[in-house]
N, C-alpha and C positions, 0 to 999 in steps of 0.2 A: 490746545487741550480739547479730548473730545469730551462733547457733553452726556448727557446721560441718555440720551435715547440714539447716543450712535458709537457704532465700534469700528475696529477694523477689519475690513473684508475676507472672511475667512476664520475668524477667532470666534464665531458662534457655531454650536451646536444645536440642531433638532434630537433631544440625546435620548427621547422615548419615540420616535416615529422614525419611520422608513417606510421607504417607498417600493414597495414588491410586488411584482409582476402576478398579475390573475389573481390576485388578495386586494390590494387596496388602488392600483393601477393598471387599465385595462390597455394600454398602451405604450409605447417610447418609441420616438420618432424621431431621426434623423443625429440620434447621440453620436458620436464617431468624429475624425477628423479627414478631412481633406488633404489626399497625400498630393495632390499636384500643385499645392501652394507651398509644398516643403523646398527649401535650398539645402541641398549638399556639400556646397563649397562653399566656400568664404574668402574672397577677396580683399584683404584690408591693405592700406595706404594709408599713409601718413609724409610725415616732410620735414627734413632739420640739413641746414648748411646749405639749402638748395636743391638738394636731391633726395629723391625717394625712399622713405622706409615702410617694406614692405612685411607680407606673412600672409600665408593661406592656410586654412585647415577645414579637412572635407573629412566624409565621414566615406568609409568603403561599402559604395552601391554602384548598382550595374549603371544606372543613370545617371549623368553629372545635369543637375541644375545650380549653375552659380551666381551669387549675389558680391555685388560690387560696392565695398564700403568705402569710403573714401573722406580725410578729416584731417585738417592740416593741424590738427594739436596734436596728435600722436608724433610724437618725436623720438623716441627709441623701438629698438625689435622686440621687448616682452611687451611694451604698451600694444603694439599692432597685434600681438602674438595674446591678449590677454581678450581684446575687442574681438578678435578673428574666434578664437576658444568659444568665448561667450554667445557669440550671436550663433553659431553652428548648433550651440545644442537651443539655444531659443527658439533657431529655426526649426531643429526638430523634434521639439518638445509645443506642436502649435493648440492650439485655444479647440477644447471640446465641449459642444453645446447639441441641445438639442430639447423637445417640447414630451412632459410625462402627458398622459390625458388619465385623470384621474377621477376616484368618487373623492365628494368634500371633505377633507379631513381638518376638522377645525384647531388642531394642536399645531398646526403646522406655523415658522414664524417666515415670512419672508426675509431674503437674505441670509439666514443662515444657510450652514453646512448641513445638508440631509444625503442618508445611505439609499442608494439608489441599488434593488437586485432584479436582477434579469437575469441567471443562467444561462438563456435559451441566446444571447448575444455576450456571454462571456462578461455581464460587469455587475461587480460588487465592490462601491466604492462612493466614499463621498462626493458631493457635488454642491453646488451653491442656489439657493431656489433664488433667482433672480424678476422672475414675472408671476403671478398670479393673474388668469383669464376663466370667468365664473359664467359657464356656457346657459344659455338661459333658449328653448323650454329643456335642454339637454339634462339638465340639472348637473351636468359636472366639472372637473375643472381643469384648466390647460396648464399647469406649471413649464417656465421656459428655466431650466436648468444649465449649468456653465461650470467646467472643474479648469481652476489656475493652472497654469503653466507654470512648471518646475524648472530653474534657472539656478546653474552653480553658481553666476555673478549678472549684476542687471546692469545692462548698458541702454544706454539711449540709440535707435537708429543713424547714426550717423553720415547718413547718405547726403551728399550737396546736391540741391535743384540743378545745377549747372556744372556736370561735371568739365564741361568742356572748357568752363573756366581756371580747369586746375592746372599747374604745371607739374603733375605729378607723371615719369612716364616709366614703361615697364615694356620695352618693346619686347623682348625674347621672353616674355610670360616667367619671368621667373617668381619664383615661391618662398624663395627666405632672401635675409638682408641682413647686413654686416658694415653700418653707418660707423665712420669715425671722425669727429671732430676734433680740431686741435684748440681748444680752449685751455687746455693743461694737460699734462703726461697718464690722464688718467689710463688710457687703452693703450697704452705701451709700455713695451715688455721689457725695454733695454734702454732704459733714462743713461741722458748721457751728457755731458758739455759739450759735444761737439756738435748739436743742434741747437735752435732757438726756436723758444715759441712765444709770439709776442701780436696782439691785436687779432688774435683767434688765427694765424696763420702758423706755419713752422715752416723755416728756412734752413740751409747750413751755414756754417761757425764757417769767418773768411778764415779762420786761422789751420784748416784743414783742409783737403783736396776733395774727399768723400765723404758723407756720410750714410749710415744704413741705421733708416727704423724700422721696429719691427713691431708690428700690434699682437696684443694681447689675444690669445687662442679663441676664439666663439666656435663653441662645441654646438654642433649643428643637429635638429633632430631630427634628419633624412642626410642619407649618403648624396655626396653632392654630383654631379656628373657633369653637368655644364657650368661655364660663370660667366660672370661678364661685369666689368668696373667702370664705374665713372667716376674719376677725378674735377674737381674745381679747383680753378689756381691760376698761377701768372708765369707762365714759362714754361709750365708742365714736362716741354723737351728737357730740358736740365736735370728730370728724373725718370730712372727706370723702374718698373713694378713688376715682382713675382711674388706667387702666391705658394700655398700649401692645402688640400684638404686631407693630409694622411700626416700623422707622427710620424711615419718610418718613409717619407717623399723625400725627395728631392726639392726643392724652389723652383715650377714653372712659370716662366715669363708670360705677363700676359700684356697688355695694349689698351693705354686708355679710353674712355668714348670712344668705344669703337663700335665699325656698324654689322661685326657680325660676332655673334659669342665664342668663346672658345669651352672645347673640349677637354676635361679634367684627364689626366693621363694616371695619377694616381688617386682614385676614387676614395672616398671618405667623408667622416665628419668633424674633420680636424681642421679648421680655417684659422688660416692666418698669413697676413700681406706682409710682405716686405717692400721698402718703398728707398731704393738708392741714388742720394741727391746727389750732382756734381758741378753745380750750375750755383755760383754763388746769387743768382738773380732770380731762381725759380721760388715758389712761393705757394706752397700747398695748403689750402682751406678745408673742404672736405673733399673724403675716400668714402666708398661704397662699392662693397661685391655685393652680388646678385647670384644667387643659384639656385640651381631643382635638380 
């Protein structure tokens, strides 16, 4: 509980003074932000089944500066997709501060919110008086001023000291991700007995030749052009993989871990694997597409 002589940062007002240029403030120094600490892009990772779940989102400028997050508790693609959101506008919503030089104006309370006008640099707006400096024989005073950063959701930075200790990897830079676990039927489209899922794996039923699963559509928010899959499992030959990013495609074949991506023949944002078992001993754990 706070007590009485403290509030929360930002819920005060100085609601009879301001701070106005050539009236009660003969200066303002250095207000403004720093646009070369800005990040543009946003790289986020995370990790479930072993392999990488990924998402990027950058804002459209001529210069790309990107920042590398990376957080093994992100285990699905809106988490990575929520982190990656977040920090983009943090990034570009960054911390603006700078010092008034003022005559003493004894109304004034430290810590509150005060209106800060200056025309002649375009600001009219509140700001938080965070320092009081009472210049002596000057007789005036230095207020160091600071306005919050505005933030659709507030994440912690998530960055590891050591990324090198991660096993998270992303060789063909791709920018979305399509993780599916076999823990239950939940991402799949065509529940069937003629599979089994049993110790977070999924096998085929000996009492059938083949089976085909097919995951659930992840509608993509960028047309996909490139992919590329990593499979974990036990026999993995025993099964074939083709994809879709278009309703109206065809099923292209693609190649598990493999070491160069493949090329999307019917472009879209319509994903969805098919995964055809024939190998009563193979034994699939996680699937992951990758695309940009």
């Amino acid at each position: 509980m706070l007590s009485d002589n403290s509030f929360l940062k930002g819920s005060k007002t100085n609601e009879n003074q301001a701070l106005v240029i050539y009236d009660n403030m003969f200066n303002l120094k250095g207000l403004g932000v720093d646009n070369t600490t800005k990040r543009n892009k946003i790289k986020v990772s995370g990790e479930v089944g072993g392999i990488p779940v990924i998402h990027t989102s950058e804002s459209t400028q001529t210069r790309v500066r990107e920042k590398i997050v990376t957080d093994g508790s992100i285990v699905d693609e809106l988490m990575a997709k929520d982190v990656a959101d977040s920090e983009l506008v943090r990034e570009l919503n960054v911390d603006t501060e700078g010092v008034a030089d003022c005559a003493f104006i004894p109304d004034l309370t430290p810590g509150y919110m005060t209106y800060i006008v200056s025309p002649g640099q375009d600001i009219t707006a509140p700001y938080r008086l965070s320092k009081f400096t009472w210049n002596i024989p000057n007789e005036d005073l230095d207020i160091q001023v600071s306005q919050r950063r505005t933030i659709a959701k507030l994440f912690k930075d998530r960055i590891l000291k050591d990324i090198g200790q991660e096993k998270i990897i992303n060789p063909f830079a791709m920018t979305r991700s399509y993780v599916i676990t076999f823990d239950d039927e939940t991402k799949i489209s065509n529940p069937s007995s003629n599979y089994i899922i049993e110790n977070g794996v999924i096998r085929k039923s000996t009492s059938v030749s083949v089976v085909d699963i097919i995951t659930l559509v992840k509608t993509s928010d960028i047309d996909a052009t490139a992919i590329n899959l990593l499979v974990i499992g036990n026999i993995i030959d025993g099964a074939t993989f083709s994809f879709i990013a278009s309703s109206t495609a065809i099923y292209q074949s693609i190649s598990p871990n493999s070491t160069s991506e493949t090329t999307i023949t019917s472009i879209g944002k319509y994903i969805q694997l098919k995964i055809t078992i024939t190998d009563n001993n193979t034994r699939i754990d996680t699937v992951g597409l990758y695309w940009r």
